[in-house]
LUMBAFI-822950 format. One line per field, with one value per residue (C-alpha): x, y, z; residue number from 1; residue in one letter. Coordinates in nm, 4 decimals. Last residue first. Layout:
REM LUMBAFI-822950
c1 <- [X  ...]
c2 <- [Y  ...]
c3 <- [Z  ...]
n <- [NUM  ...]
res <- [A  ...]
REM end
This chain:
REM LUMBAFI-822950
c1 <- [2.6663  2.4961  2.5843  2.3306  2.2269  2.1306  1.8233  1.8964  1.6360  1.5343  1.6264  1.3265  1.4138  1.4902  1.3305  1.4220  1.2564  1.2491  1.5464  1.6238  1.8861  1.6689  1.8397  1.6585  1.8019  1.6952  1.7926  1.8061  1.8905  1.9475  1.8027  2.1235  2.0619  1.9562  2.1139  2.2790  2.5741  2.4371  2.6211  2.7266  2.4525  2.4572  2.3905  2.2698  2.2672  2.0453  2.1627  1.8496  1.7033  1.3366  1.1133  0.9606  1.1265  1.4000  1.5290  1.8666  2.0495  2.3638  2.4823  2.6478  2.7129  2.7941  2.9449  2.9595  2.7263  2.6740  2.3199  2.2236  2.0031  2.0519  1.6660  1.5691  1.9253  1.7121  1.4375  1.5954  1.7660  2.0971  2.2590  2.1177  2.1988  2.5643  2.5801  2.4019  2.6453  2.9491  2.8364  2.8148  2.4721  2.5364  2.3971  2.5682  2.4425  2.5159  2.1575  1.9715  2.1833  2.0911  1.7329  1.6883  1.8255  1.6261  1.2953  1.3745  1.4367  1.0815  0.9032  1.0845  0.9609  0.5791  0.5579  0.6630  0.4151  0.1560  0.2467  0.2709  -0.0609  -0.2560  -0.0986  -0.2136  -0.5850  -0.5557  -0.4136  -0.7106  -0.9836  -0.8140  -0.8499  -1.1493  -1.2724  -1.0942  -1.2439  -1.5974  -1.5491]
c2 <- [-1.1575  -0.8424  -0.6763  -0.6772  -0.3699  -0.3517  -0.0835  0.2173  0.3199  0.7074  0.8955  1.1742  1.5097  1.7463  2.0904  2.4060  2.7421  3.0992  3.1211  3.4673  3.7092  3.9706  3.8212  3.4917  3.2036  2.8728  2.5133  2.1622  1.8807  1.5681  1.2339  0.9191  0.7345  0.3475  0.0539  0.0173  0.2153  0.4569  0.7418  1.0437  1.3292  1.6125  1.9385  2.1565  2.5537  2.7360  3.1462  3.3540  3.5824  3.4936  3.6727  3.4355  3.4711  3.6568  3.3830  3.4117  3.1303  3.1267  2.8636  2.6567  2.2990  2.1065  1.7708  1.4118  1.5672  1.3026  1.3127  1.3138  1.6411  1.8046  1.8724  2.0023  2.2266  2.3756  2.4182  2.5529  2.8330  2.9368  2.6781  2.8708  3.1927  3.1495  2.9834  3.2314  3.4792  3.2398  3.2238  3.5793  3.7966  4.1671  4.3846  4.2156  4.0769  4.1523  4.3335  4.0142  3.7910  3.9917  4.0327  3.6602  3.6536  3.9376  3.8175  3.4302  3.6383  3.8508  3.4990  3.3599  3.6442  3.6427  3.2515  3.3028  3.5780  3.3771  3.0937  3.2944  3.4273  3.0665  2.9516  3.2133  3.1202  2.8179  2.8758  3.1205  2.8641  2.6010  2.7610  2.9310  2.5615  2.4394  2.7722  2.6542  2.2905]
c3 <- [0.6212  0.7478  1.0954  1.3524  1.4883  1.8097  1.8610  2.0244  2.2770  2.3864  2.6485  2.6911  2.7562  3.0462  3.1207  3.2224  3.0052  3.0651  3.3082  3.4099  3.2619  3.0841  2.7567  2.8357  2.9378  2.8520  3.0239  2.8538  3.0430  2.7898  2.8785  2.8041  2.5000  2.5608  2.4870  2.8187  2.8825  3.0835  2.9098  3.1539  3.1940  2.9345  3.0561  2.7566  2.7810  2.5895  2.5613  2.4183  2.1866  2.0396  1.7974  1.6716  1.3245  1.3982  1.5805  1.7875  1.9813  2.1507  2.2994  2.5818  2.6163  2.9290  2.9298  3.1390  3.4148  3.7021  3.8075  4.1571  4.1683  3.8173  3.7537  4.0828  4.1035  3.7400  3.8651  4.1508  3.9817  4.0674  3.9134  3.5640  3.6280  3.7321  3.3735  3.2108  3.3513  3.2620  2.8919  2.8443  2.8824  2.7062  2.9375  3.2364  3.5137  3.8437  3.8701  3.7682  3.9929  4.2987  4.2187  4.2225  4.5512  4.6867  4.5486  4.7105  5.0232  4.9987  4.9474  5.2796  5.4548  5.3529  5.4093  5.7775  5.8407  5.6603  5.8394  6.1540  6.1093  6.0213  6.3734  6.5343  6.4474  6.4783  6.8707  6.9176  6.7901  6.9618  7.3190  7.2665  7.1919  7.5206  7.7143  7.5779  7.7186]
n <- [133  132  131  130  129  128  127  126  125  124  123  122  121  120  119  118  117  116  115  114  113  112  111  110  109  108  107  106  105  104  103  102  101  100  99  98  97  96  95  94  93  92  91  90  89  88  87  86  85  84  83  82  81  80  79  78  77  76  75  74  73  72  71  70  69  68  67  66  65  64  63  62  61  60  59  58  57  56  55  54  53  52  51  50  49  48  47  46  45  44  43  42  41  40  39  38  37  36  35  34  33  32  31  30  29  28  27  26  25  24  23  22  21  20  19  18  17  16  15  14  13  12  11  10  9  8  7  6  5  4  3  2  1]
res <- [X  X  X  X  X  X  X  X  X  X  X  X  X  X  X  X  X  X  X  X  X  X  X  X  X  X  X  X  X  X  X  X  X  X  X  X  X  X  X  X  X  X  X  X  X  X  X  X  X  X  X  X  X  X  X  X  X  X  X  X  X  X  X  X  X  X  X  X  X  X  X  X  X  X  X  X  X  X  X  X  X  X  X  X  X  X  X  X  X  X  X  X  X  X  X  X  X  X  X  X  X  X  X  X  X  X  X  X  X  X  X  X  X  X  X  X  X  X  X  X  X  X  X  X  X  X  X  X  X  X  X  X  X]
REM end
């Protein structure tokens, strides 16, 4: 009985290293990656580079998984007053077609070429309007 205890002891206990171990090296490739776009990009950030940026992320794959894209907008926006420089890009899934407006994906990139904000919004209803008599 004490050699099956050693037993599990010593196999928990490896097993706790190699997830650690395992855990360590997949953190050090997600820095490489992300170091890969930042150094490729370029001082000034262009649509494309944001772009790249973006479907790189995977917040951002999270948020576009099975959803056909009808558009894609890009921008530029600059706010002196809080102090905020960034591209936004806007994926805009096709139109259900049912009375209700299709969620927007919204993504933020900030001049240091890393997302700083992925989220998607809220559809909302349209009512049916009935035309007057």
């Amino acid at each position: 009985m004490d050699r099956m205890n050693a037993l599990v002891a010593g196999l928990l206990i490896l097993t706790l290293f190699l997830g650690i171990g395992i855990g360590h090296f997949i953190s050090a490739q997600d820095e490489s990656c992300e170091t890969g776009i930042v150094d490729t990009c370029s001082a000034e950030i262009t649509s494309l580079d944001a772009l790249i940026v973006a479907l790189n992320d995977h917040e951002v794959i999270g948020l576009l998984d099975k959803k056909d894209i009808d558009t894609i907008a890009i921008s530029k926006v600059s706010s002196l007053e809080r102090d905020a420089d960034y591209t936004q890009i806007v994926f805009h899934p096709q139109d259900p077609d049912d009375r209700m407006t299709p969620s927007m994906i919204v993504v933020q990139i900030n001049d240091s070429c890393m997302v700083q904000a992925a989220y998607e919004t809220y559809p909302s209803y349209i009512p049916e309007t009935v035309p007057k008599p």
